[in-house]
C-alpha positions, -999 to +999 in steps of 0.1 A: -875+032+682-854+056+660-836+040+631-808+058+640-806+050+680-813+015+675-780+010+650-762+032+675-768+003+700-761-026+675-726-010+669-718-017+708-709+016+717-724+029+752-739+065+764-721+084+790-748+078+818-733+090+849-711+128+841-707+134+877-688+107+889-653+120+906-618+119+878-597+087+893-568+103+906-534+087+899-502+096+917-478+116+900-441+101+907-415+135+904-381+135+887-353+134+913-332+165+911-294+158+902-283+189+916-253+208+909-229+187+922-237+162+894-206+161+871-219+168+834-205+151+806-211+189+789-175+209+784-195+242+772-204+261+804-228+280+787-248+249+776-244+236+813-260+266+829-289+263+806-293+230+811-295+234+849-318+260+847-341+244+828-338+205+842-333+217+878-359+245+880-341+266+899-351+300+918-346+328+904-322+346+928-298+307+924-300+317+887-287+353+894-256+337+914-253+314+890-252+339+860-222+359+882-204+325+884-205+323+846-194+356+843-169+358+865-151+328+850-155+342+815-137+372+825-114+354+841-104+336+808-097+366+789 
């Protein structure tokens, strides 16, 4: 026996005998959505439409509406 092989078994360390048994699949648990009704504790509407746009995931044409909300108030402010 190889000097080498036989202190690779004294250490305790094992071989990888079997490569094709099947990954152990675990369940992934998803976030719950909070929606937009959720009240934010944000005052900045900016930083609240970013957040919900990232957090939420939302599609891309609720993003448009949601853009024209944002403006709409902005320009409703000045």
């Amino acid at each position: 026996m190889d000097g080498t092989f036989r202190e690779f078994l004294s250490s305790g360390r094992a071989l990888i005998t079997d490569t094709k048994t099947p990954k152990v699949k675990s369940e992934s648990v998803k976030k719950a959505k909070t929606g937009f009704d959720t009240p934010s504790l944000e005052k900045d509407p900016h930083r609240v439409l970013i957040r919900r746009c990232v957090d939420d995931k939302i599609k891309k044409s609720d993003v448009i509406e949601e853009f024209k909300k944002f403006i709409e108030t902005a320009e409703n402010e000045m």
